[in-house]
C-alpha positions in Angstrom: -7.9 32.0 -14.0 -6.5 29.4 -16.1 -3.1 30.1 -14.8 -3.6 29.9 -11.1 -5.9 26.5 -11.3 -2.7 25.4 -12.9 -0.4 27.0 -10.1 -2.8 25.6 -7.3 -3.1 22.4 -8.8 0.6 21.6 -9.2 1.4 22.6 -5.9 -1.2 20.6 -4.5 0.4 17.4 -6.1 3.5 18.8 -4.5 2.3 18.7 -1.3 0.0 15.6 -1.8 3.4 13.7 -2.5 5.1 14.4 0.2 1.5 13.9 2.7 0.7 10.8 4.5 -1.3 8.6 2.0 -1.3 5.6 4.1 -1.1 4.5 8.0 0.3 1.0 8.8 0.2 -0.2 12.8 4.0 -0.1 13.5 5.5 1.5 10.2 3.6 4.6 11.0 2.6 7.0 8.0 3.5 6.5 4.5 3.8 9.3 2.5 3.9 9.2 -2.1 7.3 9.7 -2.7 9.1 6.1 -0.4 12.3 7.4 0.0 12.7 8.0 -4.3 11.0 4.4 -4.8 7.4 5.0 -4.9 5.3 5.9 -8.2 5.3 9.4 -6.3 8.4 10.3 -8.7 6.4 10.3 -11.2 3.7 12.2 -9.5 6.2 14.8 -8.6 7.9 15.3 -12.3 4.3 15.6 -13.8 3.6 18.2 -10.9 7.2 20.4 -11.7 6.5 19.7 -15.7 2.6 20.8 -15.0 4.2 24.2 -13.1 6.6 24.9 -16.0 3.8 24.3 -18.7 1.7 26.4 -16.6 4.1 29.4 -16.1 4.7 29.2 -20.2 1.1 29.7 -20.4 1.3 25.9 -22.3 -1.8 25.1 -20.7 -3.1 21.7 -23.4 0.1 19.8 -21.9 -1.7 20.1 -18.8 -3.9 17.9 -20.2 -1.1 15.0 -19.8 -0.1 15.8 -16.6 -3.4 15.7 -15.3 -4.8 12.8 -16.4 -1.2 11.2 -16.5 -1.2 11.8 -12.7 -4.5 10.6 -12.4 -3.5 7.4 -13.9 -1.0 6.7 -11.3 -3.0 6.9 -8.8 -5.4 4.9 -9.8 -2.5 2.5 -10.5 -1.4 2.7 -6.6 -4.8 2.9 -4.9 -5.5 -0.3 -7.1 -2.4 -1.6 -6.5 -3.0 -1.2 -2.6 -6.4 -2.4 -3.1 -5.1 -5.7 -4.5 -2.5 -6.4 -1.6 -4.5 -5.7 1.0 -7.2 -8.2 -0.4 -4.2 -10.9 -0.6 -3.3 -10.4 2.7 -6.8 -10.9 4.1 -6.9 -14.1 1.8 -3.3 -15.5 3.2 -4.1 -14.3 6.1 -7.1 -16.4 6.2 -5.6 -19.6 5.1 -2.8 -19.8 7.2 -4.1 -18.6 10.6 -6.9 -20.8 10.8 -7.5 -22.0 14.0 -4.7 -20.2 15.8 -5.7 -18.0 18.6 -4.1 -15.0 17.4 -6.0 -14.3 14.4 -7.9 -12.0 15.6 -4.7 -9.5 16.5 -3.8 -10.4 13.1 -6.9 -9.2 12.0 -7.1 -6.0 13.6 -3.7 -4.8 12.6 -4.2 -5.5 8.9 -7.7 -3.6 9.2 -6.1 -1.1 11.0 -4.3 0.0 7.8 -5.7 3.4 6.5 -5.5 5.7 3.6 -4.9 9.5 4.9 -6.0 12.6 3.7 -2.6 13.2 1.4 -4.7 11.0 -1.1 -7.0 14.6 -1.0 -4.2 17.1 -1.9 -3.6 14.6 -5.0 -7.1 14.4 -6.2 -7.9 17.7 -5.9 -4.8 19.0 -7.5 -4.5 17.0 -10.8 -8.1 18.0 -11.5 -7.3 21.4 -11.1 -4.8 20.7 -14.0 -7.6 19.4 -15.8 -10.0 21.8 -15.2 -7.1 24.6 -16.1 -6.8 22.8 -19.5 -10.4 22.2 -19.9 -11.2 25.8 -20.0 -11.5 28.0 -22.8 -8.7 30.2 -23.7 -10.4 33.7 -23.1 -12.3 32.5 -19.8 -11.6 34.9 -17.1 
């Protein structure tokens, strides 16, 4: 059991890396991983390093990769949080008065999270939950 929450979870960070996380009017869908720029790099070596500790039956290191993977996500999604508030304050400021603000407005509430963010969530706490349990669970 242990080892294929582990399997499933990894995977699933796999594929929640490479998913759309974010939709942007114009730039389309966004997925983790930005061309090798994004903090999905990181994502993805604690998702290959979760498989190997997984496969060695090292399932404690899971632990780390779970929450570690956890932590980066809450780093982005805070992150993203944080610049989509700035905009809405700039935005604010310097399109007073002007007649297309409401456009303006629209396309910046227009920006979405998708459902790769669902893939990630669920699969670093299926690490965790593969570390959490006990070593002679079935």
């Amino acid at each position: 059991m242990k080892q294929m929450l582990g399997l499933i979870g990894s995977i699933l960070l796999v594929i929640g890396v490479f998913s759309p996380i974010v939709s942007a009017p114009i730039m389309g869908n966004m997925n983790y991983i930005q061309n090798g720029r994004g903090e999905g790099i990181i994502v993805l070596v604690l998702a290959a390093t979760s498989f190997v500790l997984t496969l060695t039956n090292h399932y404690k290191g899971l632990w780390l990769t779970g929450v570690g993977s956890l932590g980066v996500m809450l780093f982005t999604f805070t992150n993203f949080q944080s610049k989509m508030s700035q905009i809405n304050a700039e935005m604010g400021g310097q399109l007073a008065g002007n007649p297309f603000r409401g456009l303006a407005d629209m396309v910046v509430q227009s920006v979405q999270l998708q459902w790769g963010w669902a893939f990630l969530i669920v699969g670093a706490a299926l690490l965790i939950a593969a570390a959490s349990l006990k070593e002679g669970s079935a």
